[in-house]
C-alpha positions, -999 to +999 in steps of 0.1 A: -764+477-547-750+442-544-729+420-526-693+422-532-692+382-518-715+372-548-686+384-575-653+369-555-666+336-546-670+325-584-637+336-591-621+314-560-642+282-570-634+289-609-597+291-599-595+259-572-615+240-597-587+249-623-558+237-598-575+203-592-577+197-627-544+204-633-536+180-599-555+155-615-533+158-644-505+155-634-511+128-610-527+107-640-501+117-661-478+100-635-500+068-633-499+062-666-462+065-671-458+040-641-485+022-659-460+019-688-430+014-677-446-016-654-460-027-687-426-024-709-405-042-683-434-068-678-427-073-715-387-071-717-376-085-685-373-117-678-374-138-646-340-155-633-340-193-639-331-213-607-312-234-629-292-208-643-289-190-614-268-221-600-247-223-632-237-190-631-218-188-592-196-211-609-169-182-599-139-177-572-131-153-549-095-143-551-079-131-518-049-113-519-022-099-494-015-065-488+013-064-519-013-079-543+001-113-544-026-146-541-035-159-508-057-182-517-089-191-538-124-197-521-136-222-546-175-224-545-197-247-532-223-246-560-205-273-578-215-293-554-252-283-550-281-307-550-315-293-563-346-302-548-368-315-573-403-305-551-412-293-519-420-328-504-384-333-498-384-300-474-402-311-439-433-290-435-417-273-403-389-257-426-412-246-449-430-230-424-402-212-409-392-200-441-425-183-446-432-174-407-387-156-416-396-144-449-429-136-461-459-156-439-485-142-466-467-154-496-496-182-508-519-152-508-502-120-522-494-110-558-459-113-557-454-079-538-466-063-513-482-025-512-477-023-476-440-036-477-433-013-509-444+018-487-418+009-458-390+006-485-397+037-498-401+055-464-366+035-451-349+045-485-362+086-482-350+082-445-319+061-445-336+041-420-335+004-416-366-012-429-382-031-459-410-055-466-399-076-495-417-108-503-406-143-510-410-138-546-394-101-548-361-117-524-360-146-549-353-117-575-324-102-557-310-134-548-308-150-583-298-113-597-276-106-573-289-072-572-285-055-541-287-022-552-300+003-529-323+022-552-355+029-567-349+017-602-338-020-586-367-021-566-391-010-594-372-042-616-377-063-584-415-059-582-423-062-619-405-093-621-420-104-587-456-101-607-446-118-639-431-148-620-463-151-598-489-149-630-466-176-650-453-197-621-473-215-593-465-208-559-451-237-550-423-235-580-418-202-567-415-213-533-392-244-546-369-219-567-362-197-535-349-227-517-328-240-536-311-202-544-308-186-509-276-185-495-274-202-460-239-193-448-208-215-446-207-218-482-241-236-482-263-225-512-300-241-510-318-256-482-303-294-492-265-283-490-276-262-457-292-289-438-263-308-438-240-278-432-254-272-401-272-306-392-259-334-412-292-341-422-316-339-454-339-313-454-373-338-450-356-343-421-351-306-402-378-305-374-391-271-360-359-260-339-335-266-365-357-251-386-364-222-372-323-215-371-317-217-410-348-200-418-332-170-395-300-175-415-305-163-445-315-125-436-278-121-422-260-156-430-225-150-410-236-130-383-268-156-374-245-187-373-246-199-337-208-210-343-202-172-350-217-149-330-241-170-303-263-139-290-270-125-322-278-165-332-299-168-303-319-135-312-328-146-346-340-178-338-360-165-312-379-141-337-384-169-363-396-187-336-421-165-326-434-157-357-442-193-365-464-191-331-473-158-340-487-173-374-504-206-359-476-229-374-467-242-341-491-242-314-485-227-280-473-260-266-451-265-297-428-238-291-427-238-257-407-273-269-385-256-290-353-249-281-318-235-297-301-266-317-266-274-319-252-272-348-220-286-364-185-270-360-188-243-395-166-263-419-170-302-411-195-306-440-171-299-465-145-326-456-116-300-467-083-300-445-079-260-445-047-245-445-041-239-405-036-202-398-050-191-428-085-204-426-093-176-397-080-152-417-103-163-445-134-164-424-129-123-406-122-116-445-157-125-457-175-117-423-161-081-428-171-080-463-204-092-456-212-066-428-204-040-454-230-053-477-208-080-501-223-112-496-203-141-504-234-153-529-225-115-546-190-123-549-190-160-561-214-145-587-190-116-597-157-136-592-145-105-572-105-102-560-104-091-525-073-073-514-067-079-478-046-060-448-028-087-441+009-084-452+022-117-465+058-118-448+045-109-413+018-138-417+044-161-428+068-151-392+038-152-371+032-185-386+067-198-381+074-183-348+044-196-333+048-231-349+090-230-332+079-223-300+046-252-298+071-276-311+076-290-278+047-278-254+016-295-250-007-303-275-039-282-251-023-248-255-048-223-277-025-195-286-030-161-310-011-136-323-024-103-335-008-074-352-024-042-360-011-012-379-011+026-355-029+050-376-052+026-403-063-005-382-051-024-406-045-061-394-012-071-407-005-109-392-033-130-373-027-161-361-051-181-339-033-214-338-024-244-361-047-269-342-077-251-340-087-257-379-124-254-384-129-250-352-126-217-324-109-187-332-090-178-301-083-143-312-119-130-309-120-157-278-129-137-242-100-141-216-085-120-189-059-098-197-037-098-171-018-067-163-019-065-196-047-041-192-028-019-165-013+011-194-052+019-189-053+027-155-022+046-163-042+063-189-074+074-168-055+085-139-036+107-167-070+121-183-074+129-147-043+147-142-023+120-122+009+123-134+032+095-147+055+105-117+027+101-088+037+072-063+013+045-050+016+022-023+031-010-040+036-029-008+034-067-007+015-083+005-012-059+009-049-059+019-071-037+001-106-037+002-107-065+029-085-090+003-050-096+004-032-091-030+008-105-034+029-087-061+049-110-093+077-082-094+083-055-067+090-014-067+124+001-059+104+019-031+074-004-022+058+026-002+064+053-027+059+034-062+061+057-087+041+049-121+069+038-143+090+020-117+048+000-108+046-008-147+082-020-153+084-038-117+052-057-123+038-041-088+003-049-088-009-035-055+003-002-068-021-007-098-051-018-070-044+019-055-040+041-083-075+019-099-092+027-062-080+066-067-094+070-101-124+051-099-128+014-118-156+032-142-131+052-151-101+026-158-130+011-177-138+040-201-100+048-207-101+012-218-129+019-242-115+046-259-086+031-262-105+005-284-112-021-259-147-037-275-173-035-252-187-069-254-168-097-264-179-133-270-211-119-270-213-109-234-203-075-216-165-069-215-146-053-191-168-058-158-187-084-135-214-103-149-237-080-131-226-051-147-200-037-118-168-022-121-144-032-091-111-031-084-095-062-099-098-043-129-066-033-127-054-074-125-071-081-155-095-103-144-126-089-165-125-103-203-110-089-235-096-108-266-066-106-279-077-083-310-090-056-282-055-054-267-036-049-303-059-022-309-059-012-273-023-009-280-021+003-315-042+036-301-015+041-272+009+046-303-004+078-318-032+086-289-052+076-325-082+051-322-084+031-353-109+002-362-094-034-368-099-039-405-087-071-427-102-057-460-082-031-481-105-031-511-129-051-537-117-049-573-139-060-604-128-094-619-134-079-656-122-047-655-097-046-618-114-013-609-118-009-574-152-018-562-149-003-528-126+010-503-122-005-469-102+026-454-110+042-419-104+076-406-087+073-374-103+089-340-090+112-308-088+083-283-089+097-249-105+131-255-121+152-283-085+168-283-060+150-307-030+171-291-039+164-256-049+130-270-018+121-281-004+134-247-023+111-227-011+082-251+027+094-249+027+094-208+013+060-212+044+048-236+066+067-217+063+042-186+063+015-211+093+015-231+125-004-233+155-015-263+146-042-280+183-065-286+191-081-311+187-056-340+212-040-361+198-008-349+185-010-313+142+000-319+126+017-292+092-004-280+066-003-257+063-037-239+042-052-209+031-089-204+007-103-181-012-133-164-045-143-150-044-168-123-061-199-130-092-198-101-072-177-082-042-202-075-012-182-073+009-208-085-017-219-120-024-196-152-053-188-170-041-170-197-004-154-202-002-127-226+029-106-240+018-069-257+038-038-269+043-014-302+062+007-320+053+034-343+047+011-371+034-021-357+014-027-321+013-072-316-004-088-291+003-125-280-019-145-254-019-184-244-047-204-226-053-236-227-084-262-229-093-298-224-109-320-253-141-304-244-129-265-250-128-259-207-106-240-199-072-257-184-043-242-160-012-231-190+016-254-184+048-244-208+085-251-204+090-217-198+128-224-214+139-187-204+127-171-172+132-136-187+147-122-154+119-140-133+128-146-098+143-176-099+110-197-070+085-185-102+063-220-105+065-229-143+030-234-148+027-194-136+051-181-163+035-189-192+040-155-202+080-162-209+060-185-240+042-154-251+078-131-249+093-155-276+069-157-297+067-118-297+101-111-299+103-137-325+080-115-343+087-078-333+127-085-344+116-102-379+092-077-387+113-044-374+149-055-392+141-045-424+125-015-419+138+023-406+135+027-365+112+052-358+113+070-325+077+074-304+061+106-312+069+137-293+043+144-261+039+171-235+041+158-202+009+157-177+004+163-138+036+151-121+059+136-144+092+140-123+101+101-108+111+109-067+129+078-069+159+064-098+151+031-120+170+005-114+203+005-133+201-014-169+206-047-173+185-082-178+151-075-180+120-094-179+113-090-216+152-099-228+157-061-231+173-033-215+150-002-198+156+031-217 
């Protein structure tokens, strides 16, 4: 008799034995075709020349309106480029940072990393963010222009990567990458950066101001301290690090370091942009940079870009704004945004003639006003307060242990109904419905409606501590003029859509579309779109009024507003004039600034009072500046096309008004209440 354990156990082992070699196999069958395709494009491939690689973004960019006509060129800068002919003329800080940014192992590796390569695989299986390119392999992509998310790019990547680090020494290698990366402001190579941001040769840059355009390159709009400051200040703070990090500075060293100023984003060039235009031209490429087009990419490609912006509304933004600052002072920093309801779609934007190369005062943080009070409206509605609920609008009027004073007044001061509130400009009622609801939740209908939640790099919409109060409701807590178009432009439809100045990228060869810049609109105000569009049709309902002076009278939705300048009720901070229609949602605001950009009290002629009572201080009505330059707009951009009436809504809570409007006649808008 035997043991039946001494037949199986062969079997097993004969059979595992079988599966490893057939494992083995296939794994060296894999190996070897890696092997030869690593060998075939070592062979075939050949490495970008940096010298080439600068002849060849000899290409515009194209911008075009909405109807396809040309906007304008963006010539490039490479013309214009100055090779450096060895590292000597690079200050050994900047080099540094370079390699403490990019790659700090880059004198010692093959050209790639094994390490790096497994994170890029893992990020690209994932969809995670991640990578671990070296100098050499981000030279590649640079000069190639290759961008491609994929495995066959990266493959090309590292096999060139190798070949250029067996035929080239490292410190060509090192030379060729800085004279290729693209720096941002139309600066290609560390020569035609460090004057773009320093006005000084690159021997020159010391550890700070190295640091910064080392940083730049990873992300070259959004790292520009002129463009988004936080974000700036981030970067520089990791490069920073990492040169401590990698003993290139010594403790004491970059304790020394701080942020540089930089020069204003243009000044290198010595061109004399085109006014309006130039902002326009600078959200354009920021926009197409966040979605992965780098303005290196498109110089190479000579793409067209065709934008949002519709050319005959840009051109009456443009000449409305420049009738009205004809004769007002030379401080005032005015903008002029118009969004589409329904695509985001920016239209006409306009941050001022005088501001060329300099601030764009669209994206600039201000207080809204009471331009921010069809929000409290809205939250008391996703509440269930009815449009017909009265407040106390009583002035003067302490609440909270401060006294607040009214610009207009209710019918009924003790019983101010919403609409009568919103039209009459009664501000304490605001204060009472915003201490009802809750100022968290005037803040969140604000949100939805599209309100960004940070603006100028800092928290919008609430102290600098992070509270919520009550002056919500005045406005007093920052937005920009862009967040109240779309804050608007949502009210029109209950629809949120996001801003957008980029319809599409064609090719240059072929005009086949690229990519397509369209977004899909959001429920605003809850996961609804009926009751959605509800909420946003209460809201219009307590805003809307006849525009005069069309053939056919257009319905709109209309508010204005003002911040007091340091709480002198006499002085104003900003003035701002908002409203929509179906088709079109503009917002207008006015601050003004001393030579040094801080901020000044508004002082306009304030020609027409627009109904305002007649002891109104001047330099408090600055918003009767904004009304013309709206209406200016709203009538030229409405006339030719069909009125459309506000969408149909169901009505919410109380919606019955206890007490009658006034009767219709001269408004403070130049219109007539419906």
């Amino acid at each position: 008799m035997h043991d039946e354990s001494t037949v199986v156990l062969p079997k097993v082992g004969r059979r595992r034995r079988r599966v490893r070699r057939i494992g083995l196999s296939v794994v060296g069958g894999v190996v070897l075709a890696a092997v030869g395709a690593f060998g075939i494009g070592y062979l075939v491939w050949e490495v970008p020349d940096p010298q080439q690689v600068a002849a060849e973004t000899q290409q515009s960019i194209v911008l075009k309106y909405a109807d396809g006509s040309e906007m304008m060129r963006i010539v490039p800068e490479s013309g214009n480029r100055i090779m450096i002919r060895d590292l000597g003329e690079v200050s050994g800080p900047m080099r540094q940072a370079t390699l403490a940014a990019e790659d700090a192992s880059f004198y010692t590796n093959g050209g790639f990393d094994f390490t790096g390569i497994v994170r890029a695989v893992f990020a690209q299986l994932t969809g995670s963010a991640g990578g671990g390119s070296t100098l050499t392999q981000q030279y590649i992509k640079l000069a190639t222009g290759d961008d491609e998310h994929s495995y066959a790019r990266k493959f090309k990547e590292i096999v060139l990567a190798f070949k250029m680090t067996n035929e080239q020494p490292k410190d060509e290698i090192f030379k060729a990458y800085l004279n290729t990366a693209y720096y941002g402001r139309g600066a290609w190579g560390v020569h035609a950066a460090a004057n773009a941001y320093f006005g000084k040769l690159p021997r020159d840059l010391n550890a700070s101001e190295a640091a910064l355009l080392a940083g730049m390159v990873q992300k070259p709009s959004e790292n520009d301290p002129r463009v988004d400051a936080g974000q700036a200040n981030w970067r520089w703070t990791y490069v920073a690090d990492q040169m401590l990090s990698n003993r290139m500075v010594d403790p004491g060293q970059r304790a020394a370091m701080r942020m540089p100023e930089t020069r204003e984003r243009f000044a290198w060039r010595g061109e004399e942009m085109s006014g309006p235009l130039f902002h326009v031209r600078e959200r354009v490429l920021q926009e197409l940079e966040q979605a992965g087009f780098s303005a290196q990419q498109l110089h190479q490609n000579g793409n067209t870009v065709i934008t949002t912006i519709d050319r005959d509304a840009q051109r009456v933004a443009e000449s409305a704004m420049t009738a009205e600052a004809t004769d007002e002072p030379q401080n005032l920093r005015t903008a002029l945004v118009a969004i589409e309801p329904g695509t985001g779609a920016v239209r006409a934007y306009h941050s001022g003639d005088r501001q060329i190369g300099g601030f764009d005062w669209a994206k600039a943080a201000q207080p809204p006003g009471s331009t921010i009070q069809p929000f409290v409206v809205a939250a008391g509605l996703m509440e269930g307060y009815g449009i017909g609920e009265v407040y106390n609008g009583q002035t003067p009027q302490e609440i909270y242990g401060a006294t607040y004073r009214n610009t207009g007044a209710c019918p009924d001061p003790s019983a101010c109904s919403v609409r009568a509130a919103m039209s009459g400009s009664a501000e304490t009622a605001f204060l009472n419905m915003t201490t009802k609801f809750g100022p968290e939740k005037v803040r969140e209908a604000a949100l939805l409606a599209g309100i960004s939640p940070t603006v100028g790099g800092k928290p919008s919409m609430q102290e600098r501590d992070g509270e919520v109060g009550i002056r919500i409701a005045m406005g007093d807590y920052p937005a920009s003029t862009v967040d109240i178009a779309r804050g608007y432009a949502t009210l029109a439809d209950g629809m949120r859509s996001q801003p957008h100045f980029v319809q599409k990228v064609l090719d240059s060869n072929t005009g086949d579309e690229v990519a397509d810049f369209a977004t899909e609109p959001e429920s605003a105000f809850s996961d609804e779109p009926e009751e959605s569009k509800d909420i946003a049709g209460n809201v219009t309902e307590t805003m809307q009024q006849s525009l005069a002076g069309l053939a056919t009278e257009q319905p709109v939705a209309v508010n204005n507003g003002i911040a007091q300048f340091g709480g002198s009720p006499d002085k104003t901070l900003t003035a701002w004039t908002a409203g929509f229609t179906p088709q079109i949602a503009v917002a207008v605001s006015v601050s003004a600034s001393d030579e040094k950009g801080q901020p000044q009290p508004v002082l306009v002629s304030n020609s027409s009072m627009m109904g305002r009572p007649q002891s109104a201080s001047s330099s408090m009505m600055g918003d009767a500046y904004t009304n013309r330059i709206w209406q200016q707009f709203m009538k030229a951009y409405l006339e030719p096309r069909p009125p459309q009436e506000f969408m149909p809504f169901n009505p919410i809570g109380n919606y019955s008004e206890p007490n009658p409007l006034p009767a219709p006649g001269e408004a403070m808008f130049g219109t007539t209440p419906r």
